[in-house]
Every structure is written in C-alpha cells, then in structure tokens.
C-alpha positions in Angstrom: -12.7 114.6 149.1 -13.1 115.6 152.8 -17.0 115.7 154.0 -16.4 119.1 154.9 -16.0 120.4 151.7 -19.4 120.5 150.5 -19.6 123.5 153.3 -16.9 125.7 151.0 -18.8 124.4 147.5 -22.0 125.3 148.6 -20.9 128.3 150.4 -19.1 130.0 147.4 -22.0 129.1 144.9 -24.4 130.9 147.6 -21.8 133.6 147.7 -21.5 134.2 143.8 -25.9 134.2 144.0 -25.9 136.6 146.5 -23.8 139.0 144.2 -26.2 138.3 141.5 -28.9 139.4 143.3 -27.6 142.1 144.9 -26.3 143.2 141.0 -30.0 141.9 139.6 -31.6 144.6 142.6 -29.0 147.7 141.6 -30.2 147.2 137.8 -34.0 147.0 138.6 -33.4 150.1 140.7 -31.7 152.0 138.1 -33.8 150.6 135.0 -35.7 154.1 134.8 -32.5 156.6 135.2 -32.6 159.6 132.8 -29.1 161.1 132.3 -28.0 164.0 129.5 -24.9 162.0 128.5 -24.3 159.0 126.7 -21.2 158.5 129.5 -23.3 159.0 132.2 -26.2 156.9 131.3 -26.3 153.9 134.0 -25.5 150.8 132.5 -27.0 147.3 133.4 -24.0 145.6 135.5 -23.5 142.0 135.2 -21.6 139.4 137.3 -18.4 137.2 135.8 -18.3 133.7 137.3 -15.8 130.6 136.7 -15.3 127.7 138.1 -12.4 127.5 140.9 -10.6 124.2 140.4 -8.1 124.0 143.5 -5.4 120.9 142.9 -7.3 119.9 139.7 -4.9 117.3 139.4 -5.2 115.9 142.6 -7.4 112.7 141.8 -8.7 113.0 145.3 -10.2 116.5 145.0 -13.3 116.5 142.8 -15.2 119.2 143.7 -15.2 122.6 142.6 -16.3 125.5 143.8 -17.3 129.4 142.1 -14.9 132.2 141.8 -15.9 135.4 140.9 -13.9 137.3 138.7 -15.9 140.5 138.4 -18.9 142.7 137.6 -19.3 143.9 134.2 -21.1 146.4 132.2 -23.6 145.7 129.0 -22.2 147.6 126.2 -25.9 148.0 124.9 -26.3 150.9 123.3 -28.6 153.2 125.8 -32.1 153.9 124.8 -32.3 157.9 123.1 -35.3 159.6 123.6 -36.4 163.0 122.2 -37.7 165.1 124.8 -36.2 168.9 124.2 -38.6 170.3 127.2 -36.9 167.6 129.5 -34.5 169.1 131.9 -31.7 166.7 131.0 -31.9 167.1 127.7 -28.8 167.2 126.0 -28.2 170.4 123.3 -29.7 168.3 120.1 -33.1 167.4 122.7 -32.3 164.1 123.5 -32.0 162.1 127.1 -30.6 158.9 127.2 -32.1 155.9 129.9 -30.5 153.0 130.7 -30.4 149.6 128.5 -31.6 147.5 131.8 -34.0 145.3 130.8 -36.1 144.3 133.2 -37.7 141.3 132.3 -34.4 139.7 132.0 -33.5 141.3 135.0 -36.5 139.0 136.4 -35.5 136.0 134.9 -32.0 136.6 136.6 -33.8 137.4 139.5 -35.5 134.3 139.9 -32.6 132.1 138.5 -30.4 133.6 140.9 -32.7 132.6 144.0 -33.7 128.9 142.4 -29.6 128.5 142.9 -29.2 129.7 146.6 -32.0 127.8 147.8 -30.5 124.8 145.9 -27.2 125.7 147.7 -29.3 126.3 151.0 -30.9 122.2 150.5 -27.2 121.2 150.0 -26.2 122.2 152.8 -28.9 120.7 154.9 -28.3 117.6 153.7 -24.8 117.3 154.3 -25.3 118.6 157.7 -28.2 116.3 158.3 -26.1 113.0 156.8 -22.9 114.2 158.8 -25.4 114.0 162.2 -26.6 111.0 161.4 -23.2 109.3 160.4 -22.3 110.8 164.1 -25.3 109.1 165.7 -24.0 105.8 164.7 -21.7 105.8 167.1 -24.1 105.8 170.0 
C-alpha cells in the first residue's frame, strides 16, 4: 500500500462524517416542523455508507476507504397531534410533526464528530511520520 493512501482513507471517512453532520444538523433543525399532511411531514434523513474496496484482490492494497451511497428517509410513522384550532390542521383536527428524534439525533451528533477528529489525528500522524522518514535523509 503506497504511504499516500492513508490521505484518500482518512479523507473519504472525514468526507462521509461531514455528510453526517451536516444530515444530523438539517434533522435537529427540522425536529419541531408542523405540517397538515402526512406527505408533507419532514422526515428525519439518514446517511447510507459502505465500504469502498478498490482492487480487493490485489494482495498489495489493504486499505479501504468509505463510499457513500445515499441519504435516506425514516419510514417512522410521524407523530399526530390533535389540535383542531391549529392553523395546519388537517379536516379531521389533526397536525402531523416530524419523527426526528433528537436525542438520537445527539448521539449521532457526537459520534459523528468523535470519527472526524479520529480521521483529523490520522492524518497528523501520517504527515508527521512521512516528515520524519524525510528528515532521515539529512
């Protein structure tokens, strides 16, 4: 495996975190949205990740990195409240909010960061053992 690698490894996996976050932010936002449709309700969105395993055979090439295949949406039922005076309500009184919940949405939140700043420290290192492997030389 080439020494330069660890950049792309580190790099996708900080990539596919950043998404998370960014996904993890968007459904904390929205966790309180009101709507008068079931359809329209905003639904808590939720990254797809896999592992991208370039010339798996290759015997020389160990190292994988993280492809992501897409953001998907909870099919949790949404949460139905009766609230006829509410101006959303639908024609039977009810409004529907979103099935974000946010104290998973935290524990994403905070997973999600743990694993860039591991990404982050990998990085470092490999850039601080490639330095010193060039001040051998000297």
């Amino acid at each position: 495996m080439s020494s330069f690698r660890i950049f792309d490894v580190a790099g996708s996996g900080m990539n596919a975190q950043n998404l998370r976050l960014n996904l993890v932010a968007s459904n904390i936002s929205n966790a309180s949205s009101v709507s008068s449709s079931i359809d329209q309700v905003y639904k808590s969105r939720q990254p797809v990740f896999a592992a991208e395993l370039k010339n798996a055979m290759d015997k020389n090439s160990t190292a994988s990195g993280v492809n992501v295949l897409g953001v998907v949406e909870n099919q949790a039922p949404p949460v139905m409240e009766y609230a006829p005076n509410h101006p959303l309500a639908d024609a039977t009184g009810y409004i529907y909010k979103s099935n974000v919940n946010t104290v998973e949405e935290m524990a994403n939140m905070m997973s999600a960061s743990r694993s860039y700043e591991n990404n982050v420290e990998v990085l470092n290192t490999a850039k601080n053992l490639i330095l010193q492997t060039l001040k051998m030389g000297q």
